[in-house]
C-alpha positions as CSV (number, residue, x, y, z in Angstrom):
1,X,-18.8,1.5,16.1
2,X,-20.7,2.7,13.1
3,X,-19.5,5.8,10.8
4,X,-21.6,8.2,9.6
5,X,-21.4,10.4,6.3
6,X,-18.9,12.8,7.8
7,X,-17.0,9.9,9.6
8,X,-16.7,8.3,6.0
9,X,-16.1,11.9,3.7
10,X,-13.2,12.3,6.4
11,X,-11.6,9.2,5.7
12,X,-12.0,9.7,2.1
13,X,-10.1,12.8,2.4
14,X,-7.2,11.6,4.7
15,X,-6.9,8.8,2.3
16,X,-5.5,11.6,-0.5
17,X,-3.3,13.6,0.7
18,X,-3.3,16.4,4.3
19,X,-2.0,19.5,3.4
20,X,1.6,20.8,4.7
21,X,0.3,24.1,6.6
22,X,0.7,24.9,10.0
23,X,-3.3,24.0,11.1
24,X,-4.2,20.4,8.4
25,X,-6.9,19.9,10.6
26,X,-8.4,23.5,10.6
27,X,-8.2,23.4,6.5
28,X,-9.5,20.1,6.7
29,X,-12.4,21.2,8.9
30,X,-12.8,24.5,7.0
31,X,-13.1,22.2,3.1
32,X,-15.8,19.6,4.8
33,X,-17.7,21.7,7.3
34,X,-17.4,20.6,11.1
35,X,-15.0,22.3,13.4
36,X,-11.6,21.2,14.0
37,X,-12.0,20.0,17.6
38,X,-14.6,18.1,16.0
39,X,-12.5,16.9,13.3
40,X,-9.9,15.6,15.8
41,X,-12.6,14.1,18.1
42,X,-13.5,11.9,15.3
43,X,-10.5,10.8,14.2
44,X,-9.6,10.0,17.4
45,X,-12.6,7.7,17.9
46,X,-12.0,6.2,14.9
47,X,-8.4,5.3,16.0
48,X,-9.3,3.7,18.8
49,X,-12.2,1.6,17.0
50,X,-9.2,0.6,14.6
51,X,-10.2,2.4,11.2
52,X,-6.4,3.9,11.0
53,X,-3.9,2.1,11.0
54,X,-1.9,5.5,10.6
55,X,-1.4,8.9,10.1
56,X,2.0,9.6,8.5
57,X,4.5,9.8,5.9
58,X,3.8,7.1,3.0
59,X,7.6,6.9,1.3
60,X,8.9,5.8,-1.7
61,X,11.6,2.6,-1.1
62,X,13.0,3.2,-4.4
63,X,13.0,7.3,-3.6
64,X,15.0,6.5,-0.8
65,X,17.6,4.3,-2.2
66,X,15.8,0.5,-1.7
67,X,15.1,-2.3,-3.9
68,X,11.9,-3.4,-3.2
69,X,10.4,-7.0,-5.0
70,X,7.8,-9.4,-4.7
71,X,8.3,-13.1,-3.3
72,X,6.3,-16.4,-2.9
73,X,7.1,-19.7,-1.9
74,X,5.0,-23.3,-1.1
75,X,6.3,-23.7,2.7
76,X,5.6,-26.6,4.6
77,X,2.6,-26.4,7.4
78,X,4.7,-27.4,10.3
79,X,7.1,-24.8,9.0
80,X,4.6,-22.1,8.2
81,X,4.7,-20.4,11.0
82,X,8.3,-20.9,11.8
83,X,9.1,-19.2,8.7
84,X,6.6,-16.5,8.7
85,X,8.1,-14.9,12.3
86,X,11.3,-15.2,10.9
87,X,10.6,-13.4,7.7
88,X,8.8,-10.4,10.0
89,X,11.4,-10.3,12.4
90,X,13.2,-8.0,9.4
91,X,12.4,-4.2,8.5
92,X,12.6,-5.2,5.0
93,X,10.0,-7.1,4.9
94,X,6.9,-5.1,5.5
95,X,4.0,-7.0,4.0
96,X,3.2,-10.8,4.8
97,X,0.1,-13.1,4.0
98,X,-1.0,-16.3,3.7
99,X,-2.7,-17.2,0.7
100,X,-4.8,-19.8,-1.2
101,X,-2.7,-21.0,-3.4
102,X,0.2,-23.9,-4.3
103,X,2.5,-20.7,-3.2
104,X,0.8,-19.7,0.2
105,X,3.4,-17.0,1.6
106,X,4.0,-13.9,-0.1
107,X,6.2,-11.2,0.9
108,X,7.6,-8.4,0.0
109,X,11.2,-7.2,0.8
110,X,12.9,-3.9,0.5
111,X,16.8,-3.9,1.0
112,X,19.9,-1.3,-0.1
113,X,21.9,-3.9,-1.2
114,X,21.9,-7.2,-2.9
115,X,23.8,-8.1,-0.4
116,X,21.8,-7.4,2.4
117,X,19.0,-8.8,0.4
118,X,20.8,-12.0,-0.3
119,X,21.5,-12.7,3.7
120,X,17.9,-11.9,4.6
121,X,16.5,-14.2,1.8
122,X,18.4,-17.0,2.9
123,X,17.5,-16.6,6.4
124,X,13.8,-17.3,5.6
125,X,14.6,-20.0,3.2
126,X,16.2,-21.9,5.7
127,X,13.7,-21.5,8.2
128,X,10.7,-22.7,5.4
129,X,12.8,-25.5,4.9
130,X,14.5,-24.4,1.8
131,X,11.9,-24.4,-0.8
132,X,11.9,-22.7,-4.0
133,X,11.7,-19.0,-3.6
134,X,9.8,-17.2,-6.6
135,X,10.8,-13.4,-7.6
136,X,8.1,-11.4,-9.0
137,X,9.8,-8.1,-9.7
138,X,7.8,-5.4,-11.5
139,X,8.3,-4.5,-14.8
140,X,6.0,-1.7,-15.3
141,X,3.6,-0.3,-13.0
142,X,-0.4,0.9,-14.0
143,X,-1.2,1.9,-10.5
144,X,0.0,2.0,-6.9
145,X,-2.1,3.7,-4.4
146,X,-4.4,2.4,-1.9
147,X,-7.8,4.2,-1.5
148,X,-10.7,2.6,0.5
149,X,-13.5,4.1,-0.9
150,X,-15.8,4.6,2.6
151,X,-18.5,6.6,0.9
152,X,-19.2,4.0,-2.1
153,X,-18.6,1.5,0.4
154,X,-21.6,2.1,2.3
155,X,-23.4,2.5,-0.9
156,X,-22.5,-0.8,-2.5
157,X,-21.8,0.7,-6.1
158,X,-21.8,-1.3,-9.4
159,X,-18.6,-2.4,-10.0
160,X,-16.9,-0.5,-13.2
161,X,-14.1,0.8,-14.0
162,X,-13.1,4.1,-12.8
163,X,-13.3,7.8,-14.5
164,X,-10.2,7.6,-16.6
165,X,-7.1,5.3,-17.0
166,X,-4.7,5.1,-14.2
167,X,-1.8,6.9,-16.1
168,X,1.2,4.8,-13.7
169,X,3.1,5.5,-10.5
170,X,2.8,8.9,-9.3
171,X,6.3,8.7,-7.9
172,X,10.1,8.3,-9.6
173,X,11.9,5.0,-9.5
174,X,15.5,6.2,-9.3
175,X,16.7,7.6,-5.4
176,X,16.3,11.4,-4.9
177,X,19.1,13.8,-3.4
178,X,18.3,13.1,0.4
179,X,20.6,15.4,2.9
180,X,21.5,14.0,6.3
181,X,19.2,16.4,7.9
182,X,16.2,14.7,5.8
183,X,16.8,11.3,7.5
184,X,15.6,12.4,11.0
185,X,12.6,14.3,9.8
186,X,12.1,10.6,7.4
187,X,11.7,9.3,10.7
188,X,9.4,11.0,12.7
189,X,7.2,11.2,9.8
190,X,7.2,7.0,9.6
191,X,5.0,7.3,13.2
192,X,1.8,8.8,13.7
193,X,0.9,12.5,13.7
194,X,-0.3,13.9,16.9
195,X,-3.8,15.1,16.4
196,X,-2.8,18.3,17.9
197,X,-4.2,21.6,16.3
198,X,-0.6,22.1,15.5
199,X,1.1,18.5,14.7
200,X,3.8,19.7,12.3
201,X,5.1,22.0,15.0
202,X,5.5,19.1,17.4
203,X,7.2,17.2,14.3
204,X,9.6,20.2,13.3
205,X,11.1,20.3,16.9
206,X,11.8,16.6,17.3
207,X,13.7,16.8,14.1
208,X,15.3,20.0,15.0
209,X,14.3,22.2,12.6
210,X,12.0,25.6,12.4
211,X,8.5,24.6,11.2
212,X,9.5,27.2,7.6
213,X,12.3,24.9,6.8
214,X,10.4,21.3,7.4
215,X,8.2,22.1,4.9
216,X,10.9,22.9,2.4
217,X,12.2,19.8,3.2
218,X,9.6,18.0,2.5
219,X,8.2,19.5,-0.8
220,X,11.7,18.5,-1.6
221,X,11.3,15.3,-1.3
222,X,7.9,15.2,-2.3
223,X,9.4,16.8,-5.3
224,X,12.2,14.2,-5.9
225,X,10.0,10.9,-5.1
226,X,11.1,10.2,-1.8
227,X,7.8,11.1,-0.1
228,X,4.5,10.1,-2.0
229,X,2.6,12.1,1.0
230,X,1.5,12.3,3.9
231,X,-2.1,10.5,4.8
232,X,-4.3,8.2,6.5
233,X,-3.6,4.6,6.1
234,X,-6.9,2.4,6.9
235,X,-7.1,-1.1,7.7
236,X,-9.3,-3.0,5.6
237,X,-11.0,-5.6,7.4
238,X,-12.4,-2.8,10.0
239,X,-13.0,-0.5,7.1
240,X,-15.4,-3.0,5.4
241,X,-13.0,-4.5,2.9
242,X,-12.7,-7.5,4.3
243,X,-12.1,-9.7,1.1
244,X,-8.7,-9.0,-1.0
245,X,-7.4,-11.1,-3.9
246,X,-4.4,-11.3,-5.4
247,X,-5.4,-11.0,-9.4
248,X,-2.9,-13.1,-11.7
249,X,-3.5,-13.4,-15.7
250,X,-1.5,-14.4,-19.0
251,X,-1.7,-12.3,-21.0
252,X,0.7,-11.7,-24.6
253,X,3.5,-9.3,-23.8
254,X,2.3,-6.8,-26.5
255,X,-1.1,-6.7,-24.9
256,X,-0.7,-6.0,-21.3
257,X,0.5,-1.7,-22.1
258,X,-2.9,-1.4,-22.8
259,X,-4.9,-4.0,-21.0
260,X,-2.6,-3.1,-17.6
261,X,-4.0,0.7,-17.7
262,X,-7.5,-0.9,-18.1
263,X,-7.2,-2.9,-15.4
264,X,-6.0,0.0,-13.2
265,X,-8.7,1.9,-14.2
266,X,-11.2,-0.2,-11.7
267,X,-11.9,1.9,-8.0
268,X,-11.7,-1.5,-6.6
269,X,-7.5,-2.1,-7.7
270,X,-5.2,-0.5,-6.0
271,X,-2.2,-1.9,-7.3
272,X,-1.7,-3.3,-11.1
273,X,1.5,-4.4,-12.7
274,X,3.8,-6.5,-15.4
275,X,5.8,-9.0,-13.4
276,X,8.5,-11.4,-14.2
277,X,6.5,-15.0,-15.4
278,X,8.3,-18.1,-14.9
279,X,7.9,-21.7,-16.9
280,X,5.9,-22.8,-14.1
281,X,4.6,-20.1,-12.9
282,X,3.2,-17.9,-16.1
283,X,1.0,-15.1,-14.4
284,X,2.6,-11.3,-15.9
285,X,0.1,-9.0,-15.0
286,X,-1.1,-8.4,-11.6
287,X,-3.8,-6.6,-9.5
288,X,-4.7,-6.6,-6.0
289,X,-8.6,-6.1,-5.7
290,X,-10.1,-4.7,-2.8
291,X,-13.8,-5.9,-2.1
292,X,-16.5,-6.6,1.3
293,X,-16.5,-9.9,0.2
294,X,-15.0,-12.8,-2.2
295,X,-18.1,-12.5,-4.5
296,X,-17.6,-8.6,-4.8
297,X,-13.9,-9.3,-5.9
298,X,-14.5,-12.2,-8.1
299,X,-16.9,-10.1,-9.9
300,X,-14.3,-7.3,-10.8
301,X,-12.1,-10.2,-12.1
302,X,-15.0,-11.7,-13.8
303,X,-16.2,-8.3,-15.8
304,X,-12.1,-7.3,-16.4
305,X,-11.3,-11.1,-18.2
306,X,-14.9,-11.1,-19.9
307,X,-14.1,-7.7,-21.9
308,X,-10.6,-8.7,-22.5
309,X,-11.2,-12.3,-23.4
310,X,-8.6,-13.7,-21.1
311,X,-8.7,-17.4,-20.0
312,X,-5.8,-18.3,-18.2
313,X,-6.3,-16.5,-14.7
314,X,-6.6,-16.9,-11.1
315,X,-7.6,-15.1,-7.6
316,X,-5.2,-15.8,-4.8
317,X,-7.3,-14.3,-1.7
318,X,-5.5,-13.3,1.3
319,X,-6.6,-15.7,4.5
320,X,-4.0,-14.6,6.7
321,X,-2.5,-11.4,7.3
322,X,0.8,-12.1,8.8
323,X,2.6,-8.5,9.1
324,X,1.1,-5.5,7.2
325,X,4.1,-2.2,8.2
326,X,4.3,1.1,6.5
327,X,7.9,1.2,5.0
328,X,10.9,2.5,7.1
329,X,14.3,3.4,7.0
């Protein structure tokens, strides 16, 4: 199907955050102009063409009391996909792909314990064969949220960096004070929201709480860093993004606090950080890039290493996506 300004200014707004009163869609409607039933009828459509993905809570691991890291490892072709349904057979792991490079699966994994960590790990190890596993934990984050811009994406802007630095996460690192009653109200919120007029209703009761007190609850833990917010999560490919690249540079240490922020600042990254180098592996700063095609990423790469003078970089694009989950508990 094709989208049409409003189609496009809606998912732009979903993308950012849908307000915690008792009609989002009817203030949604009322701050873009068509009617709610409208409002709904669209989404819906949009849905079922496979724009969304979701519409729900979008937590914070580390809010909630996970450790959440970055893996890659060079596994075998006959074992590929052996190892790839074992590694997405866990919660934990909630993103997957295939990539082109030497290291061609990377994962990420969230887990309470080391311990836990440590048996899931070596589950997937032994079914890639036990190859060398690579952990890319962050060391400071520039940026972390994903926004598909739908109305520059049908204009096909100039690529630049956005209006002002990205200033970091928008979330804590350390786990908030999460009360038992929370947990059940977590999980609702990791499905979809009904497109009813009234969809936090409909949430409140299945968590067994007045609609008054869910929303305490979750300013709360909006508040402490559990819950980022509540939005619509698109999926790339259908939303015209079909192209995204996994940006690795060297950079010195005492560069990247201020070459990491510039880097953020681009519409097209939507996630930018210092991670752990190793002798063989020296990439520290990161970036995924977000683009309709290779050439459109590549060029965001291209005008980010020109300015900075970098040589030593690489784009590791995405050919396979082989489990892409929200994160639960």
């Amino acid at each position: 199907m094709e989208l049409d300004a409003m189609d496009r200014k809606l998912l732009n707004r979903l993308q950012i955050e849908l307000p915690l009163v008792r009609h989002p869609w009817l203030a949604i409607a009322e701050e873009l102009g068509p009617r709610q039933e409208e409002v709904l009828r669209r989404l819906e459509r949009m849905k079922q063409a496979g724009f969304i993905r979701r519409i729900g809570g979008i937590f914070n691991p580390a809010g909630l009391g996970f450790r959440g890291c970055l893996y890659a490892m060079a596994v075998r072709e006959d074992l590929f996909y052996q190892a790839a349904a074992v590694a997405n057979s866990f919660k934990g792991v909630t993103h997957n792909y295939r990539r082109r490079s030497r290291l061609n699966m990377w994962f990420t994994l969230s887990s309470r314990t080391e311990e836990e960590r440590g048996a899931i790990l070596e589950t997937i190890l032994e079914a890639a064969g036990g190859p060398r596993l690579y952990e890319f934990p962050s060391e400071q984050i520039f940026k972390l949220k994903v926004f598909l811009n739908m109305e520059e994406q049908a204009a096909a802007p100039a690529i630049t960096p956005g209006q002002g630095l990205s200033r970091g996460p928008s979330f804590k690192r350390e786990q908030c004070q999460i009360e038992i009653a929370d947990f059940q109200l977590i999980r609702e919120l990791q499905g979809d929201l009904p497109l009813l007029p009234e969809p936090y209703t409909e949430i409140a009761y299945k968590s067994g709480c007045s609609l008054e007190e869910m929303f305490l609850r979750l300013k709360s833990l909006q508040a402490g860093g559990a819950l980022k917010r509540i939005a619509a999560v698109l999926k790339h490919r259908e939303a015209g993004f079909s192209a995204n690249g996994l940006f690795v540079s060297v950079l010195p240490g005492e560069r990247i606090p201020e070459a990491g922020p510039r880097l953020a600042a681009y519409a097209e990254v939507s996630h930018c950080y210092k991670r752990r180098a190793h002798p063989d592996w020296p990439y520290n700063l990161y970036a995924m890039i977000h683009g309709p095609d290779e050439a459109s990423v590549r060029r965001v790469a291209e005008h980010f290493v020109q300015h900075e003078g970098i040589t030593d970089y690489d784009i590791l694009f995405s050919t396979e996506e082989l489990k892409k989950t929200s994160f639960s508990i």
